[in-house]
PyMOL Python script that loads the backbone (N, CA, C, O; Angstrom):
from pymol import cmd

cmd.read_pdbstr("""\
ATOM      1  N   UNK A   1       3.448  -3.283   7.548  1.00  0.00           N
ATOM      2  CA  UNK A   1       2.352  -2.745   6.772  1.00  0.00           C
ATOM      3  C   UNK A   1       2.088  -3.630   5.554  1.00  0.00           C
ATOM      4  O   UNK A   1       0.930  -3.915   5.249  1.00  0.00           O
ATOM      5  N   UNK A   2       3.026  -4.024   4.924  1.00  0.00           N
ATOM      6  CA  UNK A   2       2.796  -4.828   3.648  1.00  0.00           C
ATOM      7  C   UNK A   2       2.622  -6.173   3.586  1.00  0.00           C
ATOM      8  O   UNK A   2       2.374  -6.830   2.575  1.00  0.00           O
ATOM      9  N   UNK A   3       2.800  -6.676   5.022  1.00  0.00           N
ATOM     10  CA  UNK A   3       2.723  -8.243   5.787  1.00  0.00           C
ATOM     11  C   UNK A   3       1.366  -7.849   5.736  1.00  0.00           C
ATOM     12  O   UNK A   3       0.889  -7.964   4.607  1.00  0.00           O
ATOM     13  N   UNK A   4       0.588  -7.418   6.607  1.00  0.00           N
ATOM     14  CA  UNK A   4      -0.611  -7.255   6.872  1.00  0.00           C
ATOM     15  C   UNK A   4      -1.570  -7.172   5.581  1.00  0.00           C
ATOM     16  O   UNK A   4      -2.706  -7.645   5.635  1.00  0.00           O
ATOM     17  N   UNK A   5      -1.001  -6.465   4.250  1.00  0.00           N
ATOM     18  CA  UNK A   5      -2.035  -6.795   3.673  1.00  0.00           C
ATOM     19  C   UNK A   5      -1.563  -7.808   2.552  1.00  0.00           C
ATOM     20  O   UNK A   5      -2.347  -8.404   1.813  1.00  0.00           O
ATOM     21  N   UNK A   6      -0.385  -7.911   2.523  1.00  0.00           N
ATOM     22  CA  UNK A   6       0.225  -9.311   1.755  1.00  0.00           C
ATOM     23  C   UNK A   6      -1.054 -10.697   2.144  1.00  0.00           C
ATOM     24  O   UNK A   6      -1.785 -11.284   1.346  1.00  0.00           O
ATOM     25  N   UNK A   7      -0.886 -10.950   4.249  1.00  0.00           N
ATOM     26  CA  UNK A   7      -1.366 -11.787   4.786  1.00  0.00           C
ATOM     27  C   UNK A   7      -3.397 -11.413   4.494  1.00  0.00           C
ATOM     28  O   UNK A   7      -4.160 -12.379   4.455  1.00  0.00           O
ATOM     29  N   UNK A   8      -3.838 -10.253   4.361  1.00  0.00           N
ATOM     30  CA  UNK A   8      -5.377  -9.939   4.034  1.00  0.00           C
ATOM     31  C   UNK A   8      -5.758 -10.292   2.886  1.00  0.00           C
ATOM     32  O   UNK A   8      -6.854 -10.846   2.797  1.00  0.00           O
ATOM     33  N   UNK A   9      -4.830 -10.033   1.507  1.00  0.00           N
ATOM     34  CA  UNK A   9      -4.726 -10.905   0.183  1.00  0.00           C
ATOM     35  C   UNK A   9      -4.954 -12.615   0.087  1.00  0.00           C
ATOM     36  O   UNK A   9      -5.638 -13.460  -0.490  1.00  0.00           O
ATOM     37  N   UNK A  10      -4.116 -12.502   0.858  1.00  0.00           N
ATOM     38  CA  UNK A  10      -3.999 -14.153   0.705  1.00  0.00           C
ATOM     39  C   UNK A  10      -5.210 -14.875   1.181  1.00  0.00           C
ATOM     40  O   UNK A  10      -5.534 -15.964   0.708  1.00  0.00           O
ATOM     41  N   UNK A  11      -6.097 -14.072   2.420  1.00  0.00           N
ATOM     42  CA  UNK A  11      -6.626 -14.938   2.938  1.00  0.00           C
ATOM     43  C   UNK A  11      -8.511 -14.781   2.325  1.00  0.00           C
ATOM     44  O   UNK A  11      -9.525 -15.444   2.544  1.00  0.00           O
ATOM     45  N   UNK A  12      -8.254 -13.743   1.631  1.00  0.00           N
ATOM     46  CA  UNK A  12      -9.372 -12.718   1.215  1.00  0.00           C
ATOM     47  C   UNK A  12      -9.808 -12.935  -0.593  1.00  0.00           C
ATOM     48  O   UNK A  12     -10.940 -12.747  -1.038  1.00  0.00           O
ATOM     49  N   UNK A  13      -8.846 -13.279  -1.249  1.00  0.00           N
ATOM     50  CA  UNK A  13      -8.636 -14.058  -2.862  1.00  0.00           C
ATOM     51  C   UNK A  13      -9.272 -12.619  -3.708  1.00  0.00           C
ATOM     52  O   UNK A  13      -8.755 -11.534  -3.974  1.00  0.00           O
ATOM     53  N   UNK A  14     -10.249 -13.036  -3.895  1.00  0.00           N
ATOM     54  CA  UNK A  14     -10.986 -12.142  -5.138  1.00  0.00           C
ATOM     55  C   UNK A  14     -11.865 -10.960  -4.525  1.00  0.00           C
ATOM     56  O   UNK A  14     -12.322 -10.102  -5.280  1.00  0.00           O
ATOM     57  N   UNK A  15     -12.121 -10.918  -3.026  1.00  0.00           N
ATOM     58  CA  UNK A  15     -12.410  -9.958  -2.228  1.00  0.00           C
ATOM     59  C   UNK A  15     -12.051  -8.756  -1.995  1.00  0.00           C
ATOM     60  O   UNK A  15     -12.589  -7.686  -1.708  1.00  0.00           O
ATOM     61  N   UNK A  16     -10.255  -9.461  -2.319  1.00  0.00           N
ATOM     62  CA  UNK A  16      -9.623  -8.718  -1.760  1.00  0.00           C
ATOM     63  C   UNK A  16      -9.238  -6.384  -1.938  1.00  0.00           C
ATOM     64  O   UNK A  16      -8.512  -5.529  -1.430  1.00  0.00           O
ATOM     65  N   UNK A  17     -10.050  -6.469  -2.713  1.00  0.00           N
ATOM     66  CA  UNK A  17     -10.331  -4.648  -2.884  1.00  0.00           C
ATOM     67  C   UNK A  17     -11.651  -4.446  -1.927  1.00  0.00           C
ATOM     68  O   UNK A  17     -11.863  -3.333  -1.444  1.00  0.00           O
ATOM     69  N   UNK A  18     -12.332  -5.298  -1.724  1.00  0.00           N
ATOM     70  CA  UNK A  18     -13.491  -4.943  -0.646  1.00  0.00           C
ATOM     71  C   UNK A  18     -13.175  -4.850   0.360  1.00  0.00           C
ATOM     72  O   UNK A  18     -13.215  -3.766   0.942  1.00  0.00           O
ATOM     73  N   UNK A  19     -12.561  -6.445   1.170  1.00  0.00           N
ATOM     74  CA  UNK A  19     -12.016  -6.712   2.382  1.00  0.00           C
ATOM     75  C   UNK A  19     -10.711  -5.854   3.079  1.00  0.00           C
ATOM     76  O   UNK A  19     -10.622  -5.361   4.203  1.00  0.00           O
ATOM     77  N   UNK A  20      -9.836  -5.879   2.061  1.00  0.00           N
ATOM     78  CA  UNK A  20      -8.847  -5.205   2.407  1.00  0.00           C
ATOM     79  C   UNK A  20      -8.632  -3.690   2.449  1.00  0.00           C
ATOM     80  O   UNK A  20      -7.575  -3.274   2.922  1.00  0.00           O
ATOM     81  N   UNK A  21      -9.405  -2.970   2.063  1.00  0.00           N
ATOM     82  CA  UNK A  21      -9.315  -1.378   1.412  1.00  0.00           C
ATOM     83  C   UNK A  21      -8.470  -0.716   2.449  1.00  0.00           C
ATOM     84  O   UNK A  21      -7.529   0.011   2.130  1.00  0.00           O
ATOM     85  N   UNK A  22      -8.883  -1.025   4.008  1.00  0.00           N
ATOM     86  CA  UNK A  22      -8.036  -0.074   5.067  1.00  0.00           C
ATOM     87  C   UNK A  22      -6.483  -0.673   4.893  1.00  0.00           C
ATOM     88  O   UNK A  22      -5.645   0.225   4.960  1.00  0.00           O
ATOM     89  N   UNK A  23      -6.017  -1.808   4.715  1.00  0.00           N
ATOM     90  CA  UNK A  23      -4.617  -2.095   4.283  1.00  0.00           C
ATOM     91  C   UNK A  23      -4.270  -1.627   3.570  1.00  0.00           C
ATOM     92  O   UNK A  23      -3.143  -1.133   3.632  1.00  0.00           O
ATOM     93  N   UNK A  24      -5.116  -1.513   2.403  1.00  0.00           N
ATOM     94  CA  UNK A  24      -4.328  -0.964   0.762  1.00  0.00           C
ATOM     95  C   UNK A  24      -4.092   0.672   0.697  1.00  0.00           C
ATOM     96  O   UNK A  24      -3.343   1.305  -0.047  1.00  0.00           O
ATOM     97  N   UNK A  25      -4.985   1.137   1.727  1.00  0.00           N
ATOM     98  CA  UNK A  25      -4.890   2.652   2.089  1.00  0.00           C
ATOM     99  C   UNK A  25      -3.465   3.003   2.932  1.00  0.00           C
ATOM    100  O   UNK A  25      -2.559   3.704   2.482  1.00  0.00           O
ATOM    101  N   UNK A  26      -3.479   2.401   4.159  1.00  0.00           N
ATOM    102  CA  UNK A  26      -2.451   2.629   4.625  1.00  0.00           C
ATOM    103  C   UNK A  26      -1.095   2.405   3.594  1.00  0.00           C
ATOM    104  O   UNK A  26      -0.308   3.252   3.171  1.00  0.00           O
ATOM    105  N   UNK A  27      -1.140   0.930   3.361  1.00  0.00           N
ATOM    106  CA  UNK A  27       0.344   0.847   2.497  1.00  0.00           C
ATOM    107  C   UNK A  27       0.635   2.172   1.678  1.00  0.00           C
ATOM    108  O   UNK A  27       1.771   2.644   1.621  1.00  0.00           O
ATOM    109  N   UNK A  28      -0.602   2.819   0.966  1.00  0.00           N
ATOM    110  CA  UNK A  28      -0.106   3.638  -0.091  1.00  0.00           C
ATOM    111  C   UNK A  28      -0.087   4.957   0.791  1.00  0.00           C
ATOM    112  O   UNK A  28       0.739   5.743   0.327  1.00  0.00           O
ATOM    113  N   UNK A  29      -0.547   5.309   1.592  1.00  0.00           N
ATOM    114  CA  UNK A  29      -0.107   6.544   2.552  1.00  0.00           C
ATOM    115  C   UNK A  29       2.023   6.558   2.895  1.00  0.00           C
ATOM    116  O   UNK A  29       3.043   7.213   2.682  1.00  0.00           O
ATOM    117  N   UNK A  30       1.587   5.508   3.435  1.00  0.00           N
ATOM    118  CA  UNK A  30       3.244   4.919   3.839  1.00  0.00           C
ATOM    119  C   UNK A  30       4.218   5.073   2.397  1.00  0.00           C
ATOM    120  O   UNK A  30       5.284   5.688   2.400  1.00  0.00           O
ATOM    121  N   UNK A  31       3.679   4.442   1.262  1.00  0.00           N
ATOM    122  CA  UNK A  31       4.773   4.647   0.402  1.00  0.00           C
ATOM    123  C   UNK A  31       4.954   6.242  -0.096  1.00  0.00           C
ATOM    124  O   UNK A  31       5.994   6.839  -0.377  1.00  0.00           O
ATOM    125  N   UNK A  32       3.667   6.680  -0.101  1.00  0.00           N
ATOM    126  CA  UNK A  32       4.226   8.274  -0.830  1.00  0.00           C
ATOM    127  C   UNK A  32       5.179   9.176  -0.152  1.00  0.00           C
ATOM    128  O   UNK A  32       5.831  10.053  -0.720  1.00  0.00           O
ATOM    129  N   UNK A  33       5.208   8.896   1.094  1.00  0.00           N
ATOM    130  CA  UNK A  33       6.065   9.229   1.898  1.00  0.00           C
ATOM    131  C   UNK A  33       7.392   9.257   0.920  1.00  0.00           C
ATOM    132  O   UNK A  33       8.042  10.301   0.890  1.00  0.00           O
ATOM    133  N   UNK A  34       7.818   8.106   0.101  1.00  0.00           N
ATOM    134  CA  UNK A  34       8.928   8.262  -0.822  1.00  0.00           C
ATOM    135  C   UNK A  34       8.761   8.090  -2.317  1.00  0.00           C
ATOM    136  O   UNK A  34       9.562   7.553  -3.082  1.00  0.00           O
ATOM    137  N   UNK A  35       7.533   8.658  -2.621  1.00  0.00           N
ATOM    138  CA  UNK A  35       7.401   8.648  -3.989  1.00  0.00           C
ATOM    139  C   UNK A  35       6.342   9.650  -4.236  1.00  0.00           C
ATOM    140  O   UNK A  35       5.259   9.623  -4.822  1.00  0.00           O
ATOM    141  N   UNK A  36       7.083  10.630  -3.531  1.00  0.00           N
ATOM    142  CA  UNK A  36       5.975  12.205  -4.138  1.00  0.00           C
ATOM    143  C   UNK A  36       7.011  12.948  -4.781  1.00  0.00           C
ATOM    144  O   UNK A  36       8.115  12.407  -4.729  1.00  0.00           O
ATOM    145  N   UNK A  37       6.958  13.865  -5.277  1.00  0.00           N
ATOM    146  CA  UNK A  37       7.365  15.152  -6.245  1.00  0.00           C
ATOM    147  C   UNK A  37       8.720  15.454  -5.350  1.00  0.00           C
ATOM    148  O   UNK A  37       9.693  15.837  -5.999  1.00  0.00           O
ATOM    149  N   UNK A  38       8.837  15.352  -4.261  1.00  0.00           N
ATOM    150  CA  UNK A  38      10.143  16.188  -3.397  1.00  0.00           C
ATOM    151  C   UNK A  38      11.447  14.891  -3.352  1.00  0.00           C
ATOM    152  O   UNK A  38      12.659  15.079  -3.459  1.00  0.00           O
ATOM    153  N   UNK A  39      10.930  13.953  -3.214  1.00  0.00           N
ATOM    154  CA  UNK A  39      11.636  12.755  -3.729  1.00  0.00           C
ATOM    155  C   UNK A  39      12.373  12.188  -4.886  1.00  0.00           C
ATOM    156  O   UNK A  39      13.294  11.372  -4.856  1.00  0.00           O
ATOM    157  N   UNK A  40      11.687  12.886  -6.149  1.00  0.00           N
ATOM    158  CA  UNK A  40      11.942  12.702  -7.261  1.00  0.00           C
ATOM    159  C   UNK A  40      12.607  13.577  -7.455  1.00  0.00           C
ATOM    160  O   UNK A  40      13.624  13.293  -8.088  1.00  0.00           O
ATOM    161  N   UNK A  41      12.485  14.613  -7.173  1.00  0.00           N
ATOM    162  CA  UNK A  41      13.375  15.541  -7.588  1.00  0.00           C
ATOM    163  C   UNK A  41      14.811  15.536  -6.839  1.00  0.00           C
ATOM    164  O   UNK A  41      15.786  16.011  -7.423  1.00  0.00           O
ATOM    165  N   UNK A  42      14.913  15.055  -5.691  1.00  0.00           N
ATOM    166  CA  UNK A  42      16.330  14.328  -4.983  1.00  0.00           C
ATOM    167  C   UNK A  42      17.152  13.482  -5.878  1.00  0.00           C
ATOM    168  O   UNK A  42      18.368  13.340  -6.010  1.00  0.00           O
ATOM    169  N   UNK A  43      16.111  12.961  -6.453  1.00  0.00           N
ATOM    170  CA  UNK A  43      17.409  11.798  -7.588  1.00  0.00           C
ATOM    171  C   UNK A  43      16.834  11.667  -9.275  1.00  0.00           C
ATOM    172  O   UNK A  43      16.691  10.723 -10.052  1.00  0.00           O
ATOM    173  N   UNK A  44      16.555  13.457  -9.366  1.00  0.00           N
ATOM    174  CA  UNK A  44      17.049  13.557 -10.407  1.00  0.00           C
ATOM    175  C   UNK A  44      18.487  14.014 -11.189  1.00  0.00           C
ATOM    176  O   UNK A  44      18.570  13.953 -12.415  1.00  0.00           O
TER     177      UNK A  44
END
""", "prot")
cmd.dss("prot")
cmd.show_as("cartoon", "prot")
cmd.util.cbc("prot")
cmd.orient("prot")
């Protein structure tokens, strides 16, 4: 997931919030998975 838009960045420069948006969506779907409220509260 983060190859893919690591590799859409790179190839995309100053675009890259236009071009890339469906990468940058997914990645952040994928991370909240471990950085929502039920998570945090595990290692508090």
């Amino acid at each position: 997931m983060s190859e893919q838009f690591a590799e859409c960045a790179k190839v995309n420069a100053f675009m890259v919030v236009f071009n890339c948006r469906h990468h940058n969506k997914a990645l952040n779907v994928r991370l909240h998975q471990f950085t929502n409220d039920e998570h945090f509260e595990i290692y508090s």
